[in-house]
N, C-alpha and C positions, 0 to 999 in steps of 0.2 A: 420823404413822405410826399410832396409836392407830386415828384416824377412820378409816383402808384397813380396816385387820383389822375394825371393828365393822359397817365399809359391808359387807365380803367374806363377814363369818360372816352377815348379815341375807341374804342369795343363797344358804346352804348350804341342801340339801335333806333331813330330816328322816326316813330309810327305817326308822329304826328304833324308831318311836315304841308301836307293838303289844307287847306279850307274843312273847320271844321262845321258839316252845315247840319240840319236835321236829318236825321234818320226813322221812323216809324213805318213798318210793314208788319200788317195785321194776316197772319196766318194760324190765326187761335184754331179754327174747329178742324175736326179729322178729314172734311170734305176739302177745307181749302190747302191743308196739307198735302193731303195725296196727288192733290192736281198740281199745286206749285214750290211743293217743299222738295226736296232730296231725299231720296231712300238708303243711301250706303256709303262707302268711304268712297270720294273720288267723284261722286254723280253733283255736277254741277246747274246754277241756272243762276242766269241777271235780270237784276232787276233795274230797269233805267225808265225815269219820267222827269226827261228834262228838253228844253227846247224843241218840242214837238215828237221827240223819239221817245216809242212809248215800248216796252218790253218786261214780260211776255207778251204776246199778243194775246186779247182776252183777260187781263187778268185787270178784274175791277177797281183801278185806283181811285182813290176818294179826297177828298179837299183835308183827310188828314194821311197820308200817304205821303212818304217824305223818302227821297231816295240817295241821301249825300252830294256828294260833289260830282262824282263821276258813272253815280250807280253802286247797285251794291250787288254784289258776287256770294252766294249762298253756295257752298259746298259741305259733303259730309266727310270728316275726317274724324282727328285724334284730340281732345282736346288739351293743348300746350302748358295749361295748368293743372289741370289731376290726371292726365292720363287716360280719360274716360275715352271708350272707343266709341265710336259709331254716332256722333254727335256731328248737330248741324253747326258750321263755324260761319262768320257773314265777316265781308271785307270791304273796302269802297276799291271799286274799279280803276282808280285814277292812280295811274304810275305815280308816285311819289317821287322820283327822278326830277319826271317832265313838267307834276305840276302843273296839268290842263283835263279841266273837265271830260275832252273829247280824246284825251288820249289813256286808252282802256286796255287792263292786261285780260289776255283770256288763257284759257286751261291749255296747256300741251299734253296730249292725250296719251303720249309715252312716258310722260312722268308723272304728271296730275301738279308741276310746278303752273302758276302763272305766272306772264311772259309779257314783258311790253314789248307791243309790234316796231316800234320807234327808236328807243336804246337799247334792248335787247337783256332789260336785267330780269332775272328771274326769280318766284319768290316762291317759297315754303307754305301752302294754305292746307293742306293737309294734318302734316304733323309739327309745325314750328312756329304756330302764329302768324306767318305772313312775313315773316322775315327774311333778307335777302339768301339766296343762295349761288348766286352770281351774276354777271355785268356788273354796272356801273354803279349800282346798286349797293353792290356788296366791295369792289375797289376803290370808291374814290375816300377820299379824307371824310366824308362822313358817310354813317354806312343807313340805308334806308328803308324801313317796313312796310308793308301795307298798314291804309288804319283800320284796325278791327272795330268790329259794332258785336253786340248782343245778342244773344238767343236765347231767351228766359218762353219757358214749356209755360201751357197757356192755360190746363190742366183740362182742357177740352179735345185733347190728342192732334194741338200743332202750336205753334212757336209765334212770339214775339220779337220781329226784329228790332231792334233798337240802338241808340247810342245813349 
């Protein structure tokens, strides 16, 4: 019985291995959606407000605007628990590998995996939660996710990010 449990915890996935800091991005109304949300499976945008790097450009952050440890990555895919299609999923930018605010995975636009520029592991943000799908990521002795955040509908026709 021991060896199931030790075989079953070496397969668990690791989402919470970053700094967990605040998260809040106010995209409640339909105007602030269309301009900064995502329209479809795969259509991605970051959001980063930290040490002077500010992204999007334009986009009004406020003294409650909170954007994780490394940023946070808004994409529309599948969602990993009901299966719901066409929904916005939000992730923190920060390779969970690496472990550093400034090292940020971005979209490979042949797969719609992100990718850290640095160990080169690749992650599932589309249909799998953020979960590794290969590098270092997904081979070494513990295996590593992105950490997801929230998207609770704002019922003004755009989204709450959140943790």
């Amino acid at each position: 019985m021991a060896l199931l449990s030790a075989n079953s915890a070496c397969n668990q996935v690791d989402d919470d291995r970053i700094p967990s800091l605040p998260v809040y991005i106010n995209l409640s109304g339909a105007g602030m959606w269309n301009t900064y949300g995502v329209s479809g499976v795969g259509i991605s945008r970051n959001f980063i407000n930290r040490d002077g790097e500010i992204s999007p450009s334009g986009f009004p952050y406020t003294a409650t605007t909170y954007t994780g440890f490394g940023g946070v990555l808004l994409i529309g895919g599948v969602d990993p628990f009901t299966s719901e299609p066409n929904v916005p999923l939000a992730y923190d930018l920060a390779c969970p590998v690496e472990c550093k605010s400034t090292v940020r995975v971005y979209i490979d636009p042949d797969n719609l995996n992100a990718v850290c520029p640095v160990c080169g592991s690749q992650y599932d943000v589309v249909m799998a939660g953020g979960s590794p799908v290969g590098g270092p990521a997904l081979i070494g002795e513990y295996k590593y996710g992105l950490r997801r955040y929230v998207c609770d509908p704002s019922g003004q026709g755009g989204y709450f990010i959140h943790n």
